[in-house]
N, C-alpha and C positions, 0 to 999 in steps of 0.2 A: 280891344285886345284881339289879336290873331290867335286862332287854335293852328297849332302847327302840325297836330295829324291830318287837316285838310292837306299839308304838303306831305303828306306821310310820316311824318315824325315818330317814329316807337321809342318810348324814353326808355332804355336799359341800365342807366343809372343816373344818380340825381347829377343836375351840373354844381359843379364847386361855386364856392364859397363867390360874387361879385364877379360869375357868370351866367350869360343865357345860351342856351341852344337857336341855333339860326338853320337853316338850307340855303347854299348859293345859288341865286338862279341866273348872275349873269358874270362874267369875268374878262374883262380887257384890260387888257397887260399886267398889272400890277394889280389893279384895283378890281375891287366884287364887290358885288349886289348880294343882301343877303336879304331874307323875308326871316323877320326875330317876330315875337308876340308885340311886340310893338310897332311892326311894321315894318316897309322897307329901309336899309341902312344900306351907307359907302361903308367898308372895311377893309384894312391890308392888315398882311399881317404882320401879328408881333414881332422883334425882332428876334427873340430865341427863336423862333420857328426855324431860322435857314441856321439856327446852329446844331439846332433837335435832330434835323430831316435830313437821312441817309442819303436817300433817294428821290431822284425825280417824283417818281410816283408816289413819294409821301406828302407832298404838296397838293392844296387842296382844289378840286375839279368843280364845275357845275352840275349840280347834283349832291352835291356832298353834304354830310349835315356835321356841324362844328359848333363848339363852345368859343364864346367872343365875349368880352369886354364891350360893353354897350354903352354908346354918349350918345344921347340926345340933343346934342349942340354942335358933333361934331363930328370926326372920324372914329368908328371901332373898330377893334382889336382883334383879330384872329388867335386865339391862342391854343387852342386846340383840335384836331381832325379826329372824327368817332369814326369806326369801323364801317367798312363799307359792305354791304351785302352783294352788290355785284360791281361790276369794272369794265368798260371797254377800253382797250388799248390798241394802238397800232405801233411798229416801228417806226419811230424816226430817225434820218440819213442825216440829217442836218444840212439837206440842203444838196447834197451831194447823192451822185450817180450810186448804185453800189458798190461796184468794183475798187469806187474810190473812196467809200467809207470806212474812216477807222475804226469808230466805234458806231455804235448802234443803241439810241436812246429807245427807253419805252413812254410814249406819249398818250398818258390821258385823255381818252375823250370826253366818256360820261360819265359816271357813275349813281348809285344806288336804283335802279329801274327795274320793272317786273318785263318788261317785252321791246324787242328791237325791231323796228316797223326797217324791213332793210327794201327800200323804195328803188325801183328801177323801171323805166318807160319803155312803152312798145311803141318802139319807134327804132330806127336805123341803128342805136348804139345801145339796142337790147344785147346783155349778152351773158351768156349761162356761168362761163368761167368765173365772172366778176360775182358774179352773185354765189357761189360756191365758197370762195373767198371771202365774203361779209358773212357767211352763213360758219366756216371756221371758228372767225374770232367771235361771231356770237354766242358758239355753243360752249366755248372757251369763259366768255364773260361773267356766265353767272343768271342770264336772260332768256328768255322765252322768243324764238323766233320767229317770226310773222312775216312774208312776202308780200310785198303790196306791188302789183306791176300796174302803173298809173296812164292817162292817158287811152284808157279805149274807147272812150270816142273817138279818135282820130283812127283808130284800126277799127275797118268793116268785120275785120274775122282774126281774132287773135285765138283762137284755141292752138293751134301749133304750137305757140311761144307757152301757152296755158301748161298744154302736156309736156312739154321739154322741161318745165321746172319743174311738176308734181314726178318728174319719173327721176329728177336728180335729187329730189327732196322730198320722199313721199310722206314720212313724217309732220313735215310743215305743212301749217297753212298756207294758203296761195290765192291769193285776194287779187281781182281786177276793178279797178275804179276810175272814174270820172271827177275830180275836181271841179270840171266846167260843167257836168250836166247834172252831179251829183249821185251818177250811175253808179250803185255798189257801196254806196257811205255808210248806209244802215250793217254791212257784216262786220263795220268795226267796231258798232256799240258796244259788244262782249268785254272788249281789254279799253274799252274809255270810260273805264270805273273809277267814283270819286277814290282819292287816294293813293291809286297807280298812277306809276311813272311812265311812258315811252318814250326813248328814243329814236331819233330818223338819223337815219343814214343812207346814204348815197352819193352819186356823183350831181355835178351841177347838172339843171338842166332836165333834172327827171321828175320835176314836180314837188318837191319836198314843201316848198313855201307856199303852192298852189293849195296842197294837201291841208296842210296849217291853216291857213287863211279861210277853206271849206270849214273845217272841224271849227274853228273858232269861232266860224259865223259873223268876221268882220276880218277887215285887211290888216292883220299885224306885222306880216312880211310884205316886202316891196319883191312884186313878180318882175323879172326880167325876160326877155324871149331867148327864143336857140337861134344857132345855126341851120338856116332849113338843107346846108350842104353836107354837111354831119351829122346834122342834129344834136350837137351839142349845146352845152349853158355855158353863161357866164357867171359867174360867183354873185350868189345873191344875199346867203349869212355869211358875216365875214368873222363873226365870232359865236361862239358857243354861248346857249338860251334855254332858261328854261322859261315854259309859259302853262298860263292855267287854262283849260278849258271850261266853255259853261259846265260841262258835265260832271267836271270835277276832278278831273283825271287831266296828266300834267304831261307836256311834251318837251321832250330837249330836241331841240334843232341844231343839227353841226353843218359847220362846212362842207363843201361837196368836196369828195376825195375822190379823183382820178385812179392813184394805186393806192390800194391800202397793204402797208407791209405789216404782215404777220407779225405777232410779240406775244413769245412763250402761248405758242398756240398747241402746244403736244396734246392734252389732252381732249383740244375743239378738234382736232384733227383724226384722233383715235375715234370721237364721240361721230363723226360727220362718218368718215369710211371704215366701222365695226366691220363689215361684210368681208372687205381686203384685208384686215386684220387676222379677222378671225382664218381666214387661208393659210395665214403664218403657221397656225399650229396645228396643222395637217400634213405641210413636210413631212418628207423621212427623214431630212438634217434638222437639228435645230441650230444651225447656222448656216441655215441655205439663204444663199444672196438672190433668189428668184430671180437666177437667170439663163442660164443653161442647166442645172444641176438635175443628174436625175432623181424621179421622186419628188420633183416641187409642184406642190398645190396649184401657186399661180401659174405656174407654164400651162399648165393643165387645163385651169379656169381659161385663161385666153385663148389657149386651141378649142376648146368644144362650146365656147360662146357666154360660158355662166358669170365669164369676167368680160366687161367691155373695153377694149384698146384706151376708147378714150378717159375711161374711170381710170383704169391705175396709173396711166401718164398723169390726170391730175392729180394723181395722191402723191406719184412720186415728186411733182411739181413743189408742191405745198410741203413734205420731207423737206427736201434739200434745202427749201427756203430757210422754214420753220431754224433746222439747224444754224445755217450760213449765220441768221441773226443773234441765235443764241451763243454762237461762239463769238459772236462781234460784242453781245452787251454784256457776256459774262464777263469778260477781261477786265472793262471797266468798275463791274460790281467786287469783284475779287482785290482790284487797285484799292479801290475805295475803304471797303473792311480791310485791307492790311496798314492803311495809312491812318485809320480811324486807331488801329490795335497800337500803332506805333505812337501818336500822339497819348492815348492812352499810357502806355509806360511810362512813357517820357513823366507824362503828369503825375505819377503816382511815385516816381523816382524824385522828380520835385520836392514833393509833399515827405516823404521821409525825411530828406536831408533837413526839411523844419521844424521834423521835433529832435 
């Protein structure tokens, strides 16, 4: 028998009647990988789930911990999703540019983890923006942010790239490490505790499966090489993982994400630029559009330096987005509840005319 607080399981209430509790640890297409006290299982799910489930993001993620219907001969049952203590999402375009996106999905990556390892290499496609942008939805998710910049062996002198992130994130840790020489492995023992979860994020290419394969102490990912013109990767998880380490502490590995678009990031975005915020309400208007108006805080801050050009262009960056998408996926969300309200009467006007 499996102890499932090894995967972190906290049981907040008993499972019903000819259920077990599981964690997913792997999911392609349809079908999950669940670790139950019995071990690993195939399950999909039930088929009331897609009648139950609002929402995209009520369907269940790796990471997730779920009550299922258990056959030991055969396929089980997804029949229930338990609350999640934390979330990462990004927007999804479905495929499409923005401009030409009608609506705007919110896509699960991970869920329930205590720290987001958000990995990027010092190498030619280091870049501050991107990592700002992961550091958003992280603070947004429910997770504990950790910066791993990978790869200094291959750089003689990374402190420049060192000080560029601790001065855009001085809060965060900021971790430099070697995969190939094992330089720096030892400052992630703190958050590789039996029980915690991590996730990796990044783009391909910056080490993530190197990272994995170190920490795991055998090759469980297959490493592909870069671009030495770019330095970029080629995709090397092509689905979403969870894995155990010896230490006992578990990692989800995702796909490499080139853009990640923001989803319902307001408060990762309040949480990330407090400092610009907090300028707001120093105005003499309090509906100063901090742009010309006289008496505005930020005009202020960016003429005498205590606001930096490039800081508030990336707040107002991640604003406009943040929005753009929220007004893309509310529409849908609102379609959705009005048509749920409407099949609702309809049924309930049914059910009168039967007695």
């Amino acid at each position: 028998m499996i102890d499932l607080k090894q995967y972190g399981y906290i049981e907040a209430e008993s499972a019903p009647i000819g259920l077990i509790p599981g964690r997913i640890t792997e999911l392609q297409r349809d079908q999950y990988t669940v670790i139950t006290e019995h071990g690993e299982v195939t399950a999909v799910l039930k088929g009331s789930f897609y009648h139950n489930a609002e929402h995209r993001d009520e369907f269940p993620c790796v990471g997730d911990y779920v009550f299922l219907q258990y056959n030991d001969s055969g396929v089980s049952r997804i029949v229930r999703l338990l609350p999640r203590r934390s979330k990462f999402s990004r927007a999804d375009y479905s495929g499409h540019a923005a401009a030409y996106a009608k609506t705007i999905l919110e896509q699960v990556v991970a869920t329930n983890f205590d720290y987001v390892f958000i990995v990027s290499s010092l190498n030619w496609d280091f870049n501050v923006s991107r990592i700002m942008r992961y550091l958003t939805q992280t603070r947004q998710s429910g997770g504990q942010p950790v910066i791993i910049l990978t790869k200094a062996d291959l750089t003689p002198d990374y402190s420049a790239q060192l000080a560029e992130v601790q001065h855009i994130a001085p809060d965060v840790p900021v971790l430099a490490v070697s995969s190939h020489s094992g330089s720096g492995l030892d400052s992630l023992s703190e958050y590789l505790q039996p029980g915690k979860t991590i996730v990796f994020l990044g783009m391909s290419g910056v080490g993530k499966s190197s990272l994995l394969n170190a920490l795991a102490n055998q090759e469980v990912m297959t490493v592909k090489g870069i671009r030495e013109a770019d330095s970029r990767g080629r995709h090397t998880t092509t689905h979403r993982q969870l894995f155990m380490l010896p230490s006992g502490a578990m990692v989800i590995d995702t796909p490499g994400m080139r853009e990640l678009g923001l989803f319902g990031a307001e408060e990762g975005i309040r949480a990330g630029f407090s400092d610009v915020e907090e300028l707001f309400t120093q105005c003499r208007f309090t509906d100063c559009q901090h742009n010309a108006e006289p008496g505005c805080a930020v005009v202020e801050a960016l003429a005498d330096g205590s606001l930096e050009q490039e800081r508030w262009d990336r707040y107002l960056v991640q604003k406009r987005e943040n929005k753009f998408v929220d007004d893309k996926s509310g529409y849908l969300r609102e379609k959705r509840t009005l048509q749920k309200s409407i099949a609702m009467y309809q049924k309930s006007k049914k059910g009168g005319r039967k007695k």
